[in-house]
N, C-alpha and C positions, 0 to 999 in steps of 0.2 A: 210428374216427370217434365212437363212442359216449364215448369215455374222454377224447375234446377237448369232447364236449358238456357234458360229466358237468363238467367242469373249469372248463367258460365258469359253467355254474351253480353252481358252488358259489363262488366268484368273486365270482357277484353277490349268491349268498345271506350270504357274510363279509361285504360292504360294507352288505348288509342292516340284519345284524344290528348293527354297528357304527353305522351310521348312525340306528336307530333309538332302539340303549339310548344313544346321546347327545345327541338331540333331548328324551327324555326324560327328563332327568337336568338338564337347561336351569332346570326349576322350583328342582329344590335346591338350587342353588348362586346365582341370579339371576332378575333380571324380564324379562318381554319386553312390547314394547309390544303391546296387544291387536290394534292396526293391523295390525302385523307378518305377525302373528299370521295376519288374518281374509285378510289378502293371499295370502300362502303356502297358504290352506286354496280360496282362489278359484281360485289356478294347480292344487293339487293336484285337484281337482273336473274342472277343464276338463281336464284331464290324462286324469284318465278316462274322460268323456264323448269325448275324441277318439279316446284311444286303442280302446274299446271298440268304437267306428261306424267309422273308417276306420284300425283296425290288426287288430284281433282277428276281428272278424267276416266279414270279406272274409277272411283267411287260413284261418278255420273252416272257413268256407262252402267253398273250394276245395280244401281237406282231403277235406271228407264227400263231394265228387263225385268227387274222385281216385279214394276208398277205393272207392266205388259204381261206377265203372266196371273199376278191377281185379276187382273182383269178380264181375265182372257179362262179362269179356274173351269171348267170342267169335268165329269166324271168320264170318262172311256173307258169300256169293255169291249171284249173280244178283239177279232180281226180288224173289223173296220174302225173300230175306238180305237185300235193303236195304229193303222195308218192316218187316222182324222187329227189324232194327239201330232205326230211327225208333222202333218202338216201344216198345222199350228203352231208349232215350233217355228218350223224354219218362216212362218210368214212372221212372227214376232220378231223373230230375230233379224229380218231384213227391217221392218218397224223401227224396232232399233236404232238398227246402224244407219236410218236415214235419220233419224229423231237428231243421232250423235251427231252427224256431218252437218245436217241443218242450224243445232246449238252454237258450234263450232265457230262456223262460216257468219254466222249472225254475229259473234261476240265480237269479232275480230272486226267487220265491213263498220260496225256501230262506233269501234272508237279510230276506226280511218274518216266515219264523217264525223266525228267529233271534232278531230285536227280540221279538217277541210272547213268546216261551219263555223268553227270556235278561234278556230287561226291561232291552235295552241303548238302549234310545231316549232315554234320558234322560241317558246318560253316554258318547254318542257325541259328544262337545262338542269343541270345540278350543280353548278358553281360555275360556269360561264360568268364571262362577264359583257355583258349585252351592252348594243352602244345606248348611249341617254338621248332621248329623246324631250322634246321640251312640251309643259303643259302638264306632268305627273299623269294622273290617273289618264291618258291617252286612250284613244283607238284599240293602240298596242294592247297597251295596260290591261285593259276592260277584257279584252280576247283572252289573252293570254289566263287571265283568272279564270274567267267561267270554264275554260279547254281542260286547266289544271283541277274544278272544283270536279266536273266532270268525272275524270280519273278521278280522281279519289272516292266519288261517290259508287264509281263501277266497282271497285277492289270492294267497295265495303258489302256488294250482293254475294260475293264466297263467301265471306264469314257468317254473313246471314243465314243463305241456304244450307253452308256447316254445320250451322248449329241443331239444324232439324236430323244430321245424320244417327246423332247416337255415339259420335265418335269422337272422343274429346281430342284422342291425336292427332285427327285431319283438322281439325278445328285450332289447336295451339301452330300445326305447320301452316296454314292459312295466314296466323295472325301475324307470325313471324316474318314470314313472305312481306305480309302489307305491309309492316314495320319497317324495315328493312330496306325497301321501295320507297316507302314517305318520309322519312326520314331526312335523305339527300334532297327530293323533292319537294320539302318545307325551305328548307337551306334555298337551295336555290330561287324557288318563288318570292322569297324575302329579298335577297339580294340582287335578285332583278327590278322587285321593285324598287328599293333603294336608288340604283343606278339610274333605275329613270324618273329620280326627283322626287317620290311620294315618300312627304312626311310621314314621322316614324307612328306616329297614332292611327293612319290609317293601314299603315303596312299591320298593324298589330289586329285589327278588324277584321284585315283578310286574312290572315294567318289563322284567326279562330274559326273564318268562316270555311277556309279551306280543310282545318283538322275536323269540325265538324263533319264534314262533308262524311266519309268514313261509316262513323261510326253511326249516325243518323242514319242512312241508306243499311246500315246492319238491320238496324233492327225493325226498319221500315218491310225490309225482306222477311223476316223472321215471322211480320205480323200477319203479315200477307198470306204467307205460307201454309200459317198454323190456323187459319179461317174457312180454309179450301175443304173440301170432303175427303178422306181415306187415301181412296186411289188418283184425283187427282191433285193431292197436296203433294203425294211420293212422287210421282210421274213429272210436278213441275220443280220439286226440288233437284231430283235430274238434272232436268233441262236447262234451270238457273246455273248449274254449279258447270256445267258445260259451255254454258255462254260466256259465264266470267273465265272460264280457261282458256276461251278464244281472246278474252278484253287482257288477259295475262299475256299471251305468248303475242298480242300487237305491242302495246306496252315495252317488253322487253327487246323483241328483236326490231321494232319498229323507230324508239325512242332512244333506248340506254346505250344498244350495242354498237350503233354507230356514233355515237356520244364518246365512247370510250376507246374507240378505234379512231377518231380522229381527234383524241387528245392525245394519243398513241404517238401519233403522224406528228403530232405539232409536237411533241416530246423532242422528237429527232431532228426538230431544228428547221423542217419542210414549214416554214413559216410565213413566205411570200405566195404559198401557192393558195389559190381559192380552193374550199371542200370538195367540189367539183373535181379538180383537177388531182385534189390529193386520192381520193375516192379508185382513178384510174393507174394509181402510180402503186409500181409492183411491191412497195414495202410503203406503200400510203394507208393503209388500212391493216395494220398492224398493232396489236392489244400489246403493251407493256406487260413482261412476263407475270409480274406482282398483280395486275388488273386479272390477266387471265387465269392464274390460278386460283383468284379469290374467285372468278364464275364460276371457273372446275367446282370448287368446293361448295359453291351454292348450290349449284346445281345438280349436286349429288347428295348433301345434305338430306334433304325431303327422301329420297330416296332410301338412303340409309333409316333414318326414323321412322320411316313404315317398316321396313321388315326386318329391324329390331325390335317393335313391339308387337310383331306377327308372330315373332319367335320365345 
């Protein structure tokens, strides 16, 4: 069972990787319209906002109570076995929902110091055009990669810890998500580099180093995982798949959605004002109707596909 799973994922990690360093590679050979562009980065966003709230976390969450009540199995008879069982309960279930908030709050604080450490805030873009700075592989440059290898190595711990579920639909919505997300994120990382003077042979070194990133972290997860004992292999499967729902919903609301809200603002012409400024102005943060319903639809996506195939 293990060597079918092992198999599903590496599967999705070749398509990964494939799919990534040719999204990437999109810059050197041709253009793409910014629109395109800002669409795909709206579908990608919603993609993870769904998948995170109604794919990842609901399956966490019933991981970490499985794990907590095998661990916890007991026989109860009579009166005091069934008020001993209640209380057992309810103390798993507070267990739980500390485990969830703790996963949570960790996945999320992890890729805010990511940006802060990595000083990848600035080169998390998806077709910006960044000013050029001189000396190529710069300061900049340097940050701006490791912030981005980062991200992508965090997306590729859901797919890992997917694979241990059992559940090949969580596992294809997962991938989908990461797809979808890295995609515009290859694009962009390329094209920034470009702008800031690095020759195309190196731009292509990051590009593989960055599509790696992914899918190597899948299955780096997956190994980890399936070495653990019984109860705490399930218990940190859980946990992983919780924490990358927190490194999703920074990701997306943190990165993409003001990305796209202030391409929105510069749509309409608000062109001399600093982000800043656009940020406080009453139709300055404003989604292009096309951008917004392409996250509607990602972000309901994930949704739909689970309880279509529940049904």
């Amino acid at each position: 069972m293990a060597f079918t799973e092992f198999g599903q994922l590496l599967l999705f990690s070749i398509s990964m990787l494939i799919g990534c360093f040719c999204a990437g590679m999109v810059p050197l050979s041709m253009t793409l319209s910014e629109s395109n562009l800002q669409l795909m980065s709206s579908l990608g966003a919603g993609l993870l906002v769904g998948t995170a709230l109604a794919v990842i976390i609901p399956e966490g969450v019933t991981i970490l109570i499985s794990s907590a009540h095998q661990g916890h199995a007991h026989h109860h008879s009579g009166k005091e076995g069934l008020t001993e069982m209640h209380n057992e309960e309810d103390e798993l279930a507070h267990d739980a929902s500390s485990s969830v908030g703790m996963a949570l709050t960790c996945g999320f604080i992890f890729m805010l110091l990511v940006d802060q450490i990595g000083g990848a805030h600035g080169g998390h873009s998806h077709g910006h055009n960044p000013g050029k700075s001189e000396g190529g592989f710069g300061k900049k440059s340097l940050s701006t990669i490791i912030g981005l290898v980062v991200h992508a190595a965090a997306d590729g711990i859901a797919l890992g810890a997917a694979s241990l579920t059992d559940k090949a639909e969580i596992e294809f919505i997962i991938f989908l998500a990461i797809m979808l997300h890295k995609a515009p994120a290859a694009f962009g990382l390329t094209s920034f580099l470009l702008h800031e003077g690095a020759d195309r042979t190196s731009v292509r070194k990051v590009l593989i180093i960055f599509s790696l990133a992914a899918p190597v972290m899948a299955i780096f997860t997956f190994l980890s995982l399936t070495t653990m004992s019984g109860g705490l292999s399930e218990y940190s499967t859980g946990w992983v798949m919780l924490f990358s729902a927190g490194t999703f919903l920074y990701v997306s609301t943190v990165h993409v959605l003001p990305e796209i809200s202030h391409e929105g603002a510069r749509s309409d012409s608000v062109i001399n004002l600093s982000e800043q400024e656009i940020s406080i102005q009453k139709n300055g943060a404003r989604i292009k109707w096309t951008n917004l319903a392409a996250l509607c639809c990602g972000t309901f996506l994930p949704v739909l596909l689970n309880v279509s195939h529940h049904h």
